[in-house]
C-alpha positions in Angstrom: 24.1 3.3 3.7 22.5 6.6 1.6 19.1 7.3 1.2 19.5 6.1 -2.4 20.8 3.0 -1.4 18.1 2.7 1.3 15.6 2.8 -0.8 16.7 0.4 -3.5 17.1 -1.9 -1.1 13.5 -1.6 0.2 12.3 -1.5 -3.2 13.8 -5.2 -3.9 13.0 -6.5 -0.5 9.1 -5.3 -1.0 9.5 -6.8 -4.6 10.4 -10.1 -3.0 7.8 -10.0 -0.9 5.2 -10.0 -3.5 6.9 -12.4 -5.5 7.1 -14.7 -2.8 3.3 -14.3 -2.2 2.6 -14.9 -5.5 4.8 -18.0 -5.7 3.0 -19.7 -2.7 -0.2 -18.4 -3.4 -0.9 -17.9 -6.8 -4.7 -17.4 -5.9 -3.9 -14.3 -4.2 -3.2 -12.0 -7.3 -7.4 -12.6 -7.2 -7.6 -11.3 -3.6 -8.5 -7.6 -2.8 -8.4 -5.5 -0.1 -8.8 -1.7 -0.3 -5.5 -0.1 1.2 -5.4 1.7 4.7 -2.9 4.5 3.4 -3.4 5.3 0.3 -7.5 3.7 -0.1 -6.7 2.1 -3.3 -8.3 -1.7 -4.1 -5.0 -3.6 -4.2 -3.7 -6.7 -4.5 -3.2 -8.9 -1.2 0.2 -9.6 -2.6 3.2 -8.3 -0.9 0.7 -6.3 1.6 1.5 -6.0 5.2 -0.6 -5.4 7.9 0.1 -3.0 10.8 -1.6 -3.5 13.5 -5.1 -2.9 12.5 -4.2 -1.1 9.7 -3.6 -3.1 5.5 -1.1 -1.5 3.7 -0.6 -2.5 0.0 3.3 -3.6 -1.7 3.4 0.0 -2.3 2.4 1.3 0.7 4.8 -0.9 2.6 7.7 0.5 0.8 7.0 3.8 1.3 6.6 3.2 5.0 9.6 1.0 5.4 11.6 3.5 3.8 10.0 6.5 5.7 10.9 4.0 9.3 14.2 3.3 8.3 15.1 7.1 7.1 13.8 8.6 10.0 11.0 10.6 8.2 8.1 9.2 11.1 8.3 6.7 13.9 4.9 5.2 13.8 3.2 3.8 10.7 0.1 6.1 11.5 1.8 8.9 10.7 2.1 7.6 7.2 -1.6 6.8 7.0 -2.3 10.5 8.6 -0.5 12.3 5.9 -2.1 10.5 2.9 -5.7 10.9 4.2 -6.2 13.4 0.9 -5.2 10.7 -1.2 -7.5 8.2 0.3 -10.5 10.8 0.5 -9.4 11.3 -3.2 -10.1 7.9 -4.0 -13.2 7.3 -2.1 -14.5 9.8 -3.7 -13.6 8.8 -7.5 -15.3 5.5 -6.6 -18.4 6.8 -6.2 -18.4 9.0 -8.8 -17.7 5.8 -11.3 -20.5 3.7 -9.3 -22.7 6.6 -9.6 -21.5 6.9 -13.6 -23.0 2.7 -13.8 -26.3 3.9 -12.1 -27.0 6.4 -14.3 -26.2 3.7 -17.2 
């Protein structure tokens, strides 16, 4: 299998994996959780948690694809290399709560 194949695979199975959260939980396109890799508030649906560690639908794909491709071997790795993005977005949250104070 090729790295493009690879990765459209992943892309369905994560797909499915939402879907089928949504199907027997309908409630949990209402639940929140803010993502251990990329620090984003995301939907519970299709999320995955690594040991102690939350990864959103799109999180998971890009760490079952980096697993399966050889690009790391442990999911912190992943969660290392996006610590920009999540400073990025802790840091645009408070700017916008900051923005309501001011309001």
């Amino acid at each position: 299998m090729n790295e493009k194949e690879i990765i459209a695979d992943m892309q369905l199975v994560c797909n499915q994996m939402f879907d089928d959260d949504v199907e027997e939980n309908p409630a949990v396109l209402e639940e929140y959780f803010d993502c251990s890799c990329c620090g984003k508030s995301k939907c519970m649906a299709g999320s995955i948690q690594y040991g102690n560690n939350r990864l959103c639908n799109d999180c998971v794909l890009l760490a079952e694809v980096g697993l399966k491709l050889g690009k790391f071997n442990d999911i912190q790795e992943l969660i290392d290399a996006m610590e920009d993005k999540r400073l990025e977005e802790i840091c645009d949250f408070i700017k916008k709560d900051l923005g309501k104070e001011n309001n």
